[in-house]
C-alpha positions as CSV (number, residue, x, y, z in Angstrom):
1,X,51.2,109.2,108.2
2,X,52.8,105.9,108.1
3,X,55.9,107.3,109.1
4,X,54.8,108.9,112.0
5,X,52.5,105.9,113.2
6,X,55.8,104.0,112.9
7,X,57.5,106.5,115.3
8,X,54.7,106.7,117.7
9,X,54.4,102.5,117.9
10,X,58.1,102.9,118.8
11,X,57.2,104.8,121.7
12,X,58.3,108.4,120.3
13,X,55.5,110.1,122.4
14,X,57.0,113.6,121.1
15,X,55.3,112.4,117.3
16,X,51.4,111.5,119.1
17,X,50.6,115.5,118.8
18,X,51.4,116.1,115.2
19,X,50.3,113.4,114.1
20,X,46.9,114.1,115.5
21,X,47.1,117.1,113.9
22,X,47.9,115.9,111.3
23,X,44.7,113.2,111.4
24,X,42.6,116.4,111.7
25,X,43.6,118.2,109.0
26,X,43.1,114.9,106.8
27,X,39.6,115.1,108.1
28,X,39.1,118.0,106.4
29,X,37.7,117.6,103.2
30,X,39.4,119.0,99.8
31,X,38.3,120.9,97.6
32,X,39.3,119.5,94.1
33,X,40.8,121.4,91.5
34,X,40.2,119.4,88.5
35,X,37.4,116.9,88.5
36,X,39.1,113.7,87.8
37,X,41.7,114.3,90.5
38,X,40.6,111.3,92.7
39,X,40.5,109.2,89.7
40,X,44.0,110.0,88.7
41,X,44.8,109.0,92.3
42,X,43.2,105.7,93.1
43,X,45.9,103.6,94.0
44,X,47.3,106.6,96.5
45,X,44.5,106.9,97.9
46,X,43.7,103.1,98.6
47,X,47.4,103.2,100.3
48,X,46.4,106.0,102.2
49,X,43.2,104.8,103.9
50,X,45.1,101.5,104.5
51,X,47.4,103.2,106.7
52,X,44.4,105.1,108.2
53,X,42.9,101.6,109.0
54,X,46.8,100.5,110.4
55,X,46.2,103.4,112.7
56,X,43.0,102.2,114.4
57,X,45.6,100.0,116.0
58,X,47.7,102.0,117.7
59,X,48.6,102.1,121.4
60,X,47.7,105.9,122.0
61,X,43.9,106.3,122.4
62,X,44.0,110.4,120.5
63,X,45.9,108.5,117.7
64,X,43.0,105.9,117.0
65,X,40.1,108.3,117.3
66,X,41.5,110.9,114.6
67,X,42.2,108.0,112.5
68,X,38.8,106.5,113.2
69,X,37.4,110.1,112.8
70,X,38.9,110.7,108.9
71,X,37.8,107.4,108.0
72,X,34.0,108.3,109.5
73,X,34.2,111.3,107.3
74,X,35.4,110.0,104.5
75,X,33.4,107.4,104.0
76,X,30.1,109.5,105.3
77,X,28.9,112.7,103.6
78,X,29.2,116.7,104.6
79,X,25.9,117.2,105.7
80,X,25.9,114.2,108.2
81,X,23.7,112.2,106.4
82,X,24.1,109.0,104.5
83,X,26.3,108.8,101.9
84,X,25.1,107.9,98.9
85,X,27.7,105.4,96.7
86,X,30.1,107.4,94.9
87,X,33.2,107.2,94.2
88,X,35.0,106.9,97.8
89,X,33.0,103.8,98.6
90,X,35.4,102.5,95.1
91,X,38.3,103.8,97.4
92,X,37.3,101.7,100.6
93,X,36.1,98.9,99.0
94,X,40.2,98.5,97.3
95,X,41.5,99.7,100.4
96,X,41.3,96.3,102.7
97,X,39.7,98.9,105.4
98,X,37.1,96.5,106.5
99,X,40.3,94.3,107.5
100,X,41.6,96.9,109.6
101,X,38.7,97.2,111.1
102,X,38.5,93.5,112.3
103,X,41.7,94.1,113.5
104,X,41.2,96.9,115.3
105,X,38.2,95.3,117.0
106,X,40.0,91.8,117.8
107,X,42.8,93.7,118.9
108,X,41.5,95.1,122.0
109,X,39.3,98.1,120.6
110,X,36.4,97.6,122.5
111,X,38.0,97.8,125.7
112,X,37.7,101.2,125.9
113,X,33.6,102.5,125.3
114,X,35.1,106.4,123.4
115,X,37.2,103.9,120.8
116,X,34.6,100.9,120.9
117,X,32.1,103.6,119.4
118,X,34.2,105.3,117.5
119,X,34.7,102.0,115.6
120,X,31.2,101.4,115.3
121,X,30.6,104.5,114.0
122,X,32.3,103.4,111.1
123,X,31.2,100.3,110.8
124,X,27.9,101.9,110.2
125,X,29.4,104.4,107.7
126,X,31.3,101.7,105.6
127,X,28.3,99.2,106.1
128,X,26.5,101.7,103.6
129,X,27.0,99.9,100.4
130,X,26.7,95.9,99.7
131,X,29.9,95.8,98.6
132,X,31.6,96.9,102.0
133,X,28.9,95.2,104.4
134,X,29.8,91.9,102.5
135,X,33.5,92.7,103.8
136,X,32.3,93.6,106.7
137,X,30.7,90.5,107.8
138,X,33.3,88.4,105.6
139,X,35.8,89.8,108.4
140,X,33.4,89.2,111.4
141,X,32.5,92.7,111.8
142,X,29.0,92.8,111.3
């Protein structure tokens, strides 16, 4: 992913498709084959939704709304509903995601109303839990 974002930043237009794809797929979520999988893989999957969050700042509009989409997804639940706290909101909360957020948002990201609410949207989702609203507002999100 970060790869590619680089590649795309650089002007590669050719890499804005699959990475797309690529963002959609990551939307998708996994079915785990042991239960302590994610546990095992905390600190990869911190550096993951970090350069999710770097991708909310990227010059091609499709690019920030997949990324904005995974992160939605992840940090919401299946059904649509709340999430409750579990153990992605441990994820995002080591994941400096509310920074990239900020960033996204300082950077320009409301100047467009389909990314502007695509943001929001997750602000709501990672507003959820204390612990990510109080980063949140710490960054000047909320």
């Amino acid at each position: 992913l970060g790869m590619m974002g680089s590649l795309v930043a650089e002007g590669k237009e050719e890499f804005v498709e699959p990475l797309v794809e690529t963002l959609r797929i990551c939307s998708i979520p996994f079915v785990k084959e042991i239960a302590s999988e994610e546990y095992r893989n905390f600190a990869a999957l911190c550096d993951t939704i970090e350069t999710l969050g770097s991708l909310l700042m990227c010059s091609d509009k499709s690019v920030v709304l997949a990324a904005g989409e995974v992160l939605a997804t992840y940090a919401g639940s299946e059904e649509g509903l709340p999430a409750t706290v579990s153990y992605h909101h441990q994820v995002l909360e080591n994941s400096k995601i509310a920074a990239c957020v900020a960033a996204a948002l300082r950077a320009g990201g409301g100047a467009d109303r389909q990314i502007l609410l695509q943001l929001l949207r997750l602000v709501l989702e990672l507003s959820r839990t204390r612990e990510l609203a109080v980063q949140l507002l710490e960054e000047g999100c909320l």
